[in-house]
C-alpha positions in Angstrom: -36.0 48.7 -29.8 -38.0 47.8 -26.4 -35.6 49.4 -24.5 -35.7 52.7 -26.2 -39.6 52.4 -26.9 -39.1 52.9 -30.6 -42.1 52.7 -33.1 -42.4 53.2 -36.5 -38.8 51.9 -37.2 -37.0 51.4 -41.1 -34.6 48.7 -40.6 -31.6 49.0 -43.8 -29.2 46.3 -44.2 -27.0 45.9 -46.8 -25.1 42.5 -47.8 -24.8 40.6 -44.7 -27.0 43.1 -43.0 -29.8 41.9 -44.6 -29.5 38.8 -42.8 -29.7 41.0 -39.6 -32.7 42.8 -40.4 -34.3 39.5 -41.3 -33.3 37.7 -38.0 -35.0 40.7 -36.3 -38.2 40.8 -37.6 -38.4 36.5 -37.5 -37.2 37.3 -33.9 -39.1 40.2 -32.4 -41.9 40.6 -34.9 -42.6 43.8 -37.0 -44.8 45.6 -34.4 -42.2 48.4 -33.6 -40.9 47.9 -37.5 -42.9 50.3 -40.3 -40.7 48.9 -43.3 -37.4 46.8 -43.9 -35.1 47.7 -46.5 -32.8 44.9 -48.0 -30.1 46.6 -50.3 -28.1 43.7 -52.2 -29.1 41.1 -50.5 -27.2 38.0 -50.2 -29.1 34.8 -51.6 -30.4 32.9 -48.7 -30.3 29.6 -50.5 -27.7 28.3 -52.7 -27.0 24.6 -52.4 -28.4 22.1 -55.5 -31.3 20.3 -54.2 -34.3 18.7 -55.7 -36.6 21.7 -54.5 -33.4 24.1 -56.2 -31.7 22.0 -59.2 -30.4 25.6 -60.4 -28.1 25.7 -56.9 -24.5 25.0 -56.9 -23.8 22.0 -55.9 -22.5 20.8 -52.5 -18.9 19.9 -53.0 -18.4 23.6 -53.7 -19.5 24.1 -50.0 -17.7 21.3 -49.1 -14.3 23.4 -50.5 -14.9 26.6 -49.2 -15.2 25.2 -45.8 -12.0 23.1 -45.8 -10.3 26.1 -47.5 -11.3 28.1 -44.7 -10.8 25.3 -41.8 -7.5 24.5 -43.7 -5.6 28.2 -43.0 -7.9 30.7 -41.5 -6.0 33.6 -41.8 -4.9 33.4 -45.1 -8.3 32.5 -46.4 -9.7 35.7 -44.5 -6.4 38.1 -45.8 -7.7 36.5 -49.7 -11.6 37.3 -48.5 -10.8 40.9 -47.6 -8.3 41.7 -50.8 -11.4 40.7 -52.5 -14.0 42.3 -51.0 -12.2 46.1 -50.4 -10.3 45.5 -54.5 -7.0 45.6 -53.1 -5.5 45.8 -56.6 -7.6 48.8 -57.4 -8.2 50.4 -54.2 -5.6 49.6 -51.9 -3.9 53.3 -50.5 -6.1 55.0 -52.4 -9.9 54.2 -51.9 -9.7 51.8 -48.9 -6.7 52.8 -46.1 -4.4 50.5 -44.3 -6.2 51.5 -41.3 -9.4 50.4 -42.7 -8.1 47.4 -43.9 -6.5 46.8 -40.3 -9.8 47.0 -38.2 -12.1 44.9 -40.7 -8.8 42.1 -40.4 -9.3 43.3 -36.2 -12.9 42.2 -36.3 -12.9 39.5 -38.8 -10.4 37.5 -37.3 -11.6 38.0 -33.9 -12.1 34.8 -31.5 
């Protein structure tokens, strides 16, 4: 945003995204920023604590990441068959190819 001396930005994120708008305006400030737009945002804070006895509760964390430690891959293939609706979608709504560079970019080291 410095670099191409922008003012009076919107900064969208959707999802994830909304993470990246966030980190830029805890980061850089809102000085160049006129609004941010956060369109279904992910909770930022899930775990069951004292200060959030509604959370859910550690050892479902605790899964996800051995899940995930456990077989990479696979868990990523499972993440991505979710997220596009394979079953539904798959060759009709959401291409190979697409399917192929979010796998490209997911699983990237």
């Amino acid at each position: 945003m410095g670099k191409l001396d922008l003012h009076d930005a919107t900064l969208a994120g959707h999802s994830m995204g909304t993470g990246e708008v966030t980190r830029y305006l805890a980061t850089y400030g809102s000085a160049r920023v006129t609004r941010g737009v956060l369109v279904s945002p992910i909770p930022p804070f899930l775990l069951q604590t004292d200060a959030n006895p509604e959370g859910l509760p550690g050892s479902l964390f605790d899964g996800f990441t051995q899940t995930t430690q456990g077989d990479t891959p696979a868990w990523m293939k499972g993440f991505l068959d979710n997220f596009y609706k394979l079953d539904m979608f798959g060759g009709t709504l959401v291409s190979d190819q697409a399917f192929q560079a979010s796998w490209n970019v997911a699983s990237a080291t």
